[in-house]
PDB file of N, CA, C and O in Angstrom:
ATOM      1  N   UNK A   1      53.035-158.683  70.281  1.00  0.00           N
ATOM      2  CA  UNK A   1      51.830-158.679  69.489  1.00  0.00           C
ATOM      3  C   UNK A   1      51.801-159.983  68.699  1.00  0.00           C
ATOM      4  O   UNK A   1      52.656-160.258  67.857  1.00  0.00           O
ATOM      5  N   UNK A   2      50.677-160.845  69.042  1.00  0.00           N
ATOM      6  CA  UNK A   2      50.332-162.495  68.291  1.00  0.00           C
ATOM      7  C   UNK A   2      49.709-161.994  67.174  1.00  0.00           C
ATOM      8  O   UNK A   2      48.551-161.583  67.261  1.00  0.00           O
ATOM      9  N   UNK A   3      50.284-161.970  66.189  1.00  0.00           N
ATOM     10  CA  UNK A   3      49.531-161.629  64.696  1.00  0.00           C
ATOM     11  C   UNK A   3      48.787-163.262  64.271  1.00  0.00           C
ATOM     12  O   UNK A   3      47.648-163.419  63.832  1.00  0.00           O
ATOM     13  N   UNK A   4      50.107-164.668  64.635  1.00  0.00           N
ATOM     14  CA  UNK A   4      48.911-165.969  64.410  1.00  0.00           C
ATOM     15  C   UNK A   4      48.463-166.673  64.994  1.00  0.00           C
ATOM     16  O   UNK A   4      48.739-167.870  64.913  1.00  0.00           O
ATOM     17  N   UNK A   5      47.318-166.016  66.068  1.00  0.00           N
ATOM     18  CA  UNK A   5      47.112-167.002  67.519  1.00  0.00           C
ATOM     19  C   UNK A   5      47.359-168.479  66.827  1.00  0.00           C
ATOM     20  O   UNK A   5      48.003-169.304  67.476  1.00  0.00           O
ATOM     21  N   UNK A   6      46.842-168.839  65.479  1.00  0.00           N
ATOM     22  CA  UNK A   6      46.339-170.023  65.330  1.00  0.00           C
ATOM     23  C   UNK A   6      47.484-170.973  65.352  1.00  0.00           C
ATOM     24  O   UNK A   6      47.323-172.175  65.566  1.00  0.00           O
ATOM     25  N   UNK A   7      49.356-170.087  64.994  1.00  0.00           N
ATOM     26  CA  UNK A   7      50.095-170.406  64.171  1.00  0.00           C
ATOM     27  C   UNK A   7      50.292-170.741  63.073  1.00  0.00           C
ATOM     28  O   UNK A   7      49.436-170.097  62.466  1.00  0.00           O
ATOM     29  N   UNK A   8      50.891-171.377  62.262  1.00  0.00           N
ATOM     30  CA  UNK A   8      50.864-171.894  61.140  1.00  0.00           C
ATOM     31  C   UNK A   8      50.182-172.107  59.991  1.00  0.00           C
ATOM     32  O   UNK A   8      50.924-172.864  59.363  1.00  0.00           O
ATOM     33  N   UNK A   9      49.299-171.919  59.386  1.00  0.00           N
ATOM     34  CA  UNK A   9      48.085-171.881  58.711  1.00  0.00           C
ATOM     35  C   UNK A   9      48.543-171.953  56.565  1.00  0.00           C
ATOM     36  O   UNK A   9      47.754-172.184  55.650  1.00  0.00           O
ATOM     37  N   UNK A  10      49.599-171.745  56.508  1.00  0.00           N
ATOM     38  CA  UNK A  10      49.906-171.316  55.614  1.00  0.00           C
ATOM     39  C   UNK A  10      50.228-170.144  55.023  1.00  0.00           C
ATOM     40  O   UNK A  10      49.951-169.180  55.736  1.00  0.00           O
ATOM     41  N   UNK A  11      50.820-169.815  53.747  1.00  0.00           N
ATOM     42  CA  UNK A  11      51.492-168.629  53.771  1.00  0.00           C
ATOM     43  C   UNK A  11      50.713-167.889  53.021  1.00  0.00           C
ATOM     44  O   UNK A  11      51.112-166.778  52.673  1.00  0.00           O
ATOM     45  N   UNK A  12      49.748-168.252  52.720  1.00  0.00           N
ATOM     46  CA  UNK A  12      48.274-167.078  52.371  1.00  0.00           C
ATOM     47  C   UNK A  12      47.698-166.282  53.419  1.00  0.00           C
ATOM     48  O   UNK A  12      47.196-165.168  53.273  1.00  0.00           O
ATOM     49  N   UNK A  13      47.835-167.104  54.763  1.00  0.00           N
ATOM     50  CA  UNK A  13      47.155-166.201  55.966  1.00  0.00           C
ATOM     51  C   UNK A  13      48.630-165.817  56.895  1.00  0.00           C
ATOM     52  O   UNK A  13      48.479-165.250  57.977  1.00  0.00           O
ATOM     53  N   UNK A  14      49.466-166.020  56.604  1.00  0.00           N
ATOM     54  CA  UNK A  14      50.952-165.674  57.835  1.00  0.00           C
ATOM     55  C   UNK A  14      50.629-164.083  57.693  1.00  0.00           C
ATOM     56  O   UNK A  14      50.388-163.532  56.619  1.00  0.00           O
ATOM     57  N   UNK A  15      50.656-163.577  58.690  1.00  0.00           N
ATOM     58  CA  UNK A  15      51.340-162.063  58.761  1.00  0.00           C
ATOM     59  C   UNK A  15      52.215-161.638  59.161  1.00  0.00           C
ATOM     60  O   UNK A  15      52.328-161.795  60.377  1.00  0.00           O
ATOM     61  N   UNK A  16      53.166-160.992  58.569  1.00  0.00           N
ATOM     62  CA  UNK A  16      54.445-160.440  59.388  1.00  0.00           C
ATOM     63  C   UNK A  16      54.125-158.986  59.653  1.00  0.00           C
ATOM     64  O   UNK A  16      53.142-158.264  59.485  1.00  0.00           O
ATOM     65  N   UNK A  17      55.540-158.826  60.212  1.00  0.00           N
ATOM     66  CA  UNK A  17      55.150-156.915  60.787  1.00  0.00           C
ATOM     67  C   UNK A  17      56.507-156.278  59.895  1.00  0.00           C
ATOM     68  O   UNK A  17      57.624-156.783  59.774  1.00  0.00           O
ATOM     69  N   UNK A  18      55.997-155.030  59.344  1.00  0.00           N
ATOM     70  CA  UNK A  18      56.883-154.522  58.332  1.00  0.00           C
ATOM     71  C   UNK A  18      57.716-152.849  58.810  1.00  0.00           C
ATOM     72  O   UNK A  18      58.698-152.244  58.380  1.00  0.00           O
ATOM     73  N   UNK A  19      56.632-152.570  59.973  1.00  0.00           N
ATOM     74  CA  UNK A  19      56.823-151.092  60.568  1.00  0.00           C
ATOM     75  C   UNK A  19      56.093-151.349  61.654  1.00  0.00           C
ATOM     76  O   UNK A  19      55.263-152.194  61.987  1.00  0.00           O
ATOM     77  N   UNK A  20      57.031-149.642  62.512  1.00  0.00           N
ATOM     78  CA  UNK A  20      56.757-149.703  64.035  1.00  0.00           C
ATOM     79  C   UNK A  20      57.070-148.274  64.332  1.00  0.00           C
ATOM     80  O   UNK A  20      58.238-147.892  64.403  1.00  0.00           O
ATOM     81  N   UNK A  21      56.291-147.662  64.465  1.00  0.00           N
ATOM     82  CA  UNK A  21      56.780-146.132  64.745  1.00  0.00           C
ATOM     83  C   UNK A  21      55.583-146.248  66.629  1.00  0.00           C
ATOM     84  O   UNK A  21      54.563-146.881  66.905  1.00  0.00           O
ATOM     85  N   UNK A  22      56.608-145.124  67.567  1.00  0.00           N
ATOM     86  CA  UNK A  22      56.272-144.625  68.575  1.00  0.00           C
ATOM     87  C   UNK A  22      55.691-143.255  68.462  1.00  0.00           C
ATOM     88  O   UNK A  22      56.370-142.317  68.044  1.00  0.00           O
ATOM     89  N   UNK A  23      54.370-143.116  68.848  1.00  0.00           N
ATOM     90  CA  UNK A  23      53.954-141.385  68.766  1.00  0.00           C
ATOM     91  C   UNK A  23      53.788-141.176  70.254  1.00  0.00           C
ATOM     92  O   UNK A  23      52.773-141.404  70.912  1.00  0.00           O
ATOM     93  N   UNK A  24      54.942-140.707  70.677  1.00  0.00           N
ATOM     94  CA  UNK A  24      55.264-140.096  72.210  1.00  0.00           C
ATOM     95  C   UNK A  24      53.908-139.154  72.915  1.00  0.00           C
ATOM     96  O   UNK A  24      53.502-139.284  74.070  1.00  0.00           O
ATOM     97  N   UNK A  25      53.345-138.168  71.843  1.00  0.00           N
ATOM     98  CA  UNK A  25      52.549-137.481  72.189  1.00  0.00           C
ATOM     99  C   UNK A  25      51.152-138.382  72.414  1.00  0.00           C
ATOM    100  O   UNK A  25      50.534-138.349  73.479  1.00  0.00           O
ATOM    101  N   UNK A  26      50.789-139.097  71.398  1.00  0.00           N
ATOM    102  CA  UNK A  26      49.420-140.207  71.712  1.00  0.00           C
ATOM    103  C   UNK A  26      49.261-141.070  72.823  1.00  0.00           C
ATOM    104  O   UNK A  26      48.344-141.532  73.503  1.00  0.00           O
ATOM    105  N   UNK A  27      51.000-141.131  72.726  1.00  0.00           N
ATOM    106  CA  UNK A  27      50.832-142.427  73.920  1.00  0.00           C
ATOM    107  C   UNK A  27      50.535-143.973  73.362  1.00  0.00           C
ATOM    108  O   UNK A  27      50.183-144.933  74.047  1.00  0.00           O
ATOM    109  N   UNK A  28      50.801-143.936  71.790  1.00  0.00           N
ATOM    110  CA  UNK A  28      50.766-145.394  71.206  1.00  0.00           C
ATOM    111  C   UNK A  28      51.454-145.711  70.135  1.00  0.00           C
ATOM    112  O   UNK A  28      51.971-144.883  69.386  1.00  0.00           O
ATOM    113  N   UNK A  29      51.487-146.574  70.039  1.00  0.00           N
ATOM    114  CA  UNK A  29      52.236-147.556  68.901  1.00  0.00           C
ATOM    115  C   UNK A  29      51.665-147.859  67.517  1.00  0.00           C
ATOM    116  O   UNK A  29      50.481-148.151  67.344  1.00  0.00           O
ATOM    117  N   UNK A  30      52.377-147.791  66.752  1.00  0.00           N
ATOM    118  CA  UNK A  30      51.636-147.945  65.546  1.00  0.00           C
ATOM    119  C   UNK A  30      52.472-149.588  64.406  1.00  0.00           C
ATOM    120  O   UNK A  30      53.544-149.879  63.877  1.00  0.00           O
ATOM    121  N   UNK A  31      51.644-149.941  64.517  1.00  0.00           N
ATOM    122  CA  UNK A  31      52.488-150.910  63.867  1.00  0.00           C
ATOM    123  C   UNK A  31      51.976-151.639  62.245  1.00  0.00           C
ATOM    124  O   UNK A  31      50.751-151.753  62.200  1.00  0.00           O
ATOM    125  N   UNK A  32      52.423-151.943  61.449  1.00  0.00           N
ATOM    126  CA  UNK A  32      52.273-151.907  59.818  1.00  0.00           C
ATOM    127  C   UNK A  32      52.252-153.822  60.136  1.00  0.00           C
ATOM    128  O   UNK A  32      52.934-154.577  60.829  1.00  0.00           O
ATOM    129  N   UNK A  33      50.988-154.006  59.127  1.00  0.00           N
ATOM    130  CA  UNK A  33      51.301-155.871  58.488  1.00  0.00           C
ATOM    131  C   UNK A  33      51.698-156.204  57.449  1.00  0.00           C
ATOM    132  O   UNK A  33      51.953-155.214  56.764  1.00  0.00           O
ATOM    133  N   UNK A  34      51.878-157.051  56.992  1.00  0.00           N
ATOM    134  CA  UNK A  34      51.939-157.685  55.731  1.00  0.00           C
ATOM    135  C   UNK A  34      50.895-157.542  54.358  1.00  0.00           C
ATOM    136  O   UNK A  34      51.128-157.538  53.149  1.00  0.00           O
ATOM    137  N   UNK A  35      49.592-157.425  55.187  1.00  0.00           N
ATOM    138  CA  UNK A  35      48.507-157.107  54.358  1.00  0.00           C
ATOM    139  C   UNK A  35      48.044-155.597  54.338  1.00  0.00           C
ATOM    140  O   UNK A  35      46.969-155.060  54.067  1.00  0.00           O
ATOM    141  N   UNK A  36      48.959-155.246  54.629  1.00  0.00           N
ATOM    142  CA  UNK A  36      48.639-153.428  54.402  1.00  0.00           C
ATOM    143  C   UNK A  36      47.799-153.199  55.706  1.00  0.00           C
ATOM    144  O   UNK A  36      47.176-152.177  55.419  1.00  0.00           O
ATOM    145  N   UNK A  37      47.401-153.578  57.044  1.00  0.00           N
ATOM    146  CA  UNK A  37      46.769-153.644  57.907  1.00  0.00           C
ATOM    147  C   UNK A  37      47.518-152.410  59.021  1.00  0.00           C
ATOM    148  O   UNK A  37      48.564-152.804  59.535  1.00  0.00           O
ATOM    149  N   UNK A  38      47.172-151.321  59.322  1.00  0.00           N
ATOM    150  CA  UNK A  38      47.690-150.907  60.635  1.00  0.00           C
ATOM    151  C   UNK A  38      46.848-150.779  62.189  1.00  0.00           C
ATOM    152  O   UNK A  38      45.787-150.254  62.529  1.00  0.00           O
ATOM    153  N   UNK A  39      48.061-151.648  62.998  1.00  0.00           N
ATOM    154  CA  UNK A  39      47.600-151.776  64.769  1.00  0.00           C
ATOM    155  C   UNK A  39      47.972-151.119  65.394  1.00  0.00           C
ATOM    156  O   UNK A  39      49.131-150.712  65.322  1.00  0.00           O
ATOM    157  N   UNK A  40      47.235-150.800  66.151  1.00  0.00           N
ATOM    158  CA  UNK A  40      47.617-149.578  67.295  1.00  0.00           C
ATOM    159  C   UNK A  40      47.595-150.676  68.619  1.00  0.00           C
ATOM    160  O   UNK A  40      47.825-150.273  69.759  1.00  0.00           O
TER     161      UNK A  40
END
């Protein structure tokens, strides 16, 4: 998962990933950002 297509931009826009849980039954991924953001 490319959180900075752009790369580099500075550390006002960087996102990191903080969590990652598997829900077996959904069939997806859940994943936590830096900015409080969650991706499936």
């Amino acid at each position: 998962m490319n959180l900075n297509p752009d790369g580099w931009q500075g550390p006002n826009t960087w996102k990191m990933l903080y969590g990652m849980d598997i829900n077996y039954e959904k069939g997806v991924v859940l994943v936590a950002d830096s900015f409080g953001f969650l991706h499936l």
